[in-house]
C-alpha positions in Angstrom: -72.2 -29.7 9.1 -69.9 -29.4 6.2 -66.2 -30.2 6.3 -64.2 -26.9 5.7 -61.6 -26.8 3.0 -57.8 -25.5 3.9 -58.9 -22.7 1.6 -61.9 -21.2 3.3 -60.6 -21.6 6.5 -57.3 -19.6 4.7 -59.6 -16.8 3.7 -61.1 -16.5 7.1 -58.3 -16.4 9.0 -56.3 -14.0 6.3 -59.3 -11.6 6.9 -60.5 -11.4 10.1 -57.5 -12.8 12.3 -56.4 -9.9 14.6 -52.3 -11.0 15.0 -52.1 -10.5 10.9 -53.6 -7.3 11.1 -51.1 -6.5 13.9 -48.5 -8.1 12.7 -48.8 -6.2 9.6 -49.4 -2.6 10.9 -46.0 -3.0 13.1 -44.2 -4.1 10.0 -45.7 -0.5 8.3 -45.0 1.8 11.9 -41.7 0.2 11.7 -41.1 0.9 8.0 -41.8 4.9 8.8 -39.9 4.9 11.8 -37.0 3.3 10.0 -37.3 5.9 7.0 -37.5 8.9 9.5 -34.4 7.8 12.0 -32.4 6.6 8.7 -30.5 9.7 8.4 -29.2 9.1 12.3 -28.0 6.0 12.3 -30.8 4.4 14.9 -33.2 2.2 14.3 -36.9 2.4 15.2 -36.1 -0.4 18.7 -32.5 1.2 18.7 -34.6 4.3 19.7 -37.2 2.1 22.0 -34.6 0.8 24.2 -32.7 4.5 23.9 -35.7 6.0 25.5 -37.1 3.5 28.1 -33.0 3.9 29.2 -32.9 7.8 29.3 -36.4 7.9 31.0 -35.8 5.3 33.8 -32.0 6.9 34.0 -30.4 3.6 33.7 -32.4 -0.1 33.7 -31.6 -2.8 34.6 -31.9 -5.6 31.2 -34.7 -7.6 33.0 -36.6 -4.4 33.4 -36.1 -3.8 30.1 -37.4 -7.2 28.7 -40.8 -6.6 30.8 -41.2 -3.5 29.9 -40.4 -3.5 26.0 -41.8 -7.1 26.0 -38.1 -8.2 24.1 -36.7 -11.4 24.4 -33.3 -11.6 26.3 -31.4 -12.5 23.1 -32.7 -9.8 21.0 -32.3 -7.2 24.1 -28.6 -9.0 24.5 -28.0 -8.6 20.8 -29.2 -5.0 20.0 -27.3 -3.5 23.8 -23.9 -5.1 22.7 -24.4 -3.1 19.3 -25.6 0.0 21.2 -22.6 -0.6 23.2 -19.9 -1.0 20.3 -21.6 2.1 18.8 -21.2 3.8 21.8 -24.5 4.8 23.3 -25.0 2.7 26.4 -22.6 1.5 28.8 -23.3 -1.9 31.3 -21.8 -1.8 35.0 -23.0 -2.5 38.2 -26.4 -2.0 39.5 -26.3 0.0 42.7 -26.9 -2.4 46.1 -25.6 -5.5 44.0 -28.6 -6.1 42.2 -27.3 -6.9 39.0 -26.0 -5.0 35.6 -27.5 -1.7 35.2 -27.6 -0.3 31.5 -27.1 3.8 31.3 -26.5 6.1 28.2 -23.5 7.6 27.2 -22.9 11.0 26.7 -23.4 10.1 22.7 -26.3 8.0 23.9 -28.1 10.9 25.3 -26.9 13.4 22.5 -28.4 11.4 19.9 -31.6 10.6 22.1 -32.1 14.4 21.8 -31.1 15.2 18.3 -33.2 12.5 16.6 -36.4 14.3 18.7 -37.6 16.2 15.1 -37.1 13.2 12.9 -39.2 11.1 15.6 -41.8 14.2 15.7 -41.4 13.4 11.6 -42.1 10.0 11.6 -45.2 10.3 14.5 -47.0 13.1 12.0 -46.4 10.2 9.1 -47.7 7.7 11.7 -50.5 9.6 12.5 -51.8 10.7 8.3 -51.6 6.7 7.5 -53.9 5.8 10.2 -55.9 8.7 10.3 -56.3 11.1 13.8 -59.0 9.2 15.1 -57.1 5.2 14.9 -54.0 6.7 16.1 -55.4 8.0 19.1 -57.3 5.2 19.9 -54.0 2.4 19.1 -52.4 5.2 21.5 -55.0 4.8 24.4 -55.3 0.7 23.4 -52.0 0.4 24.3 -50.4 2.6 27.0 -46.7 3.5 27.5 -45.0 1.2 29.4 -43.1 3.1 30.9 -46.0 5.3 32.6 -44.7 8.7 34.2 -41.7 7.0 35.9 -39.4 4.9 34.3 -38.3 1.6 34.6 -36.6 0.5 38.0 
């Protein structure tokens, strides 16, 4: 058997290796997101960590790091700018049970007025991939959050 070189193994893995592909579609879905909240002010996991908040009406941070698959020190870092910007608020998880995270009155405002530009940046979501991929990235990889929310 012959000895691969570093640049055939290069060109396999650069075209048929399933994390770049990945990889690089999130970094495009992220660019569009970006582009459509721009004019609000929120980032693309601003907005992630906005909704999985509104729709479990208040998480807890470990919840959150399951659920949005985060690691604690980016979750840390992006709620303590949420909080300075005013959208969420951290206190005391009912029953002891540790800090629970809830919007803001501004939180929740802005959760609702980005809706269109979100709606925006899904229609753009949807013409780069085409109908048929975005449905099936869509059913590959369900909401998190299911019908409930996090708790």
């Amino acid at each position: 058997m012959k000895k691969a070189d570093s640049k055939e193994v290069g060109r396999l893995i650069a075209s048929e290796c399933l994390s770049v592909r990945v990889r690089r579609l999130g970094r495009v879905i992220t660019r569009i997101y970006d582009a459509a909240l721009a004019k609000h002010g929120v980032s693309a996991a601003q907005l992630n960590l906005l909704a999985a908040i509104a729709a479990g009406d208040g998480a807890r941070p470990g919840d959150l790091t399951r659920l949005l698959d985060l690691e604690k020190s980016t979750l840390s870092r992006d709620l303590k700018r949420m909080e300075r910007l005013g959208w969420v608020r951290s206190g005391a998880a009912p029953a002891r049970r540790g800090q629970l995270v809830t919007l803001t009155p501004a939180g929740a405002r802005l959760l609702i007025d980005v809706r269109p530009a979100w709606q925006e940046a899904q229609a753009a979501a949807q013409a780069e991939l085409g109908e048929k991929s975005f449905a099936q990235l869509r059913a590959a990889l369900p909401s998190p959050l299911g019908r409930a929310g996090p708790r």
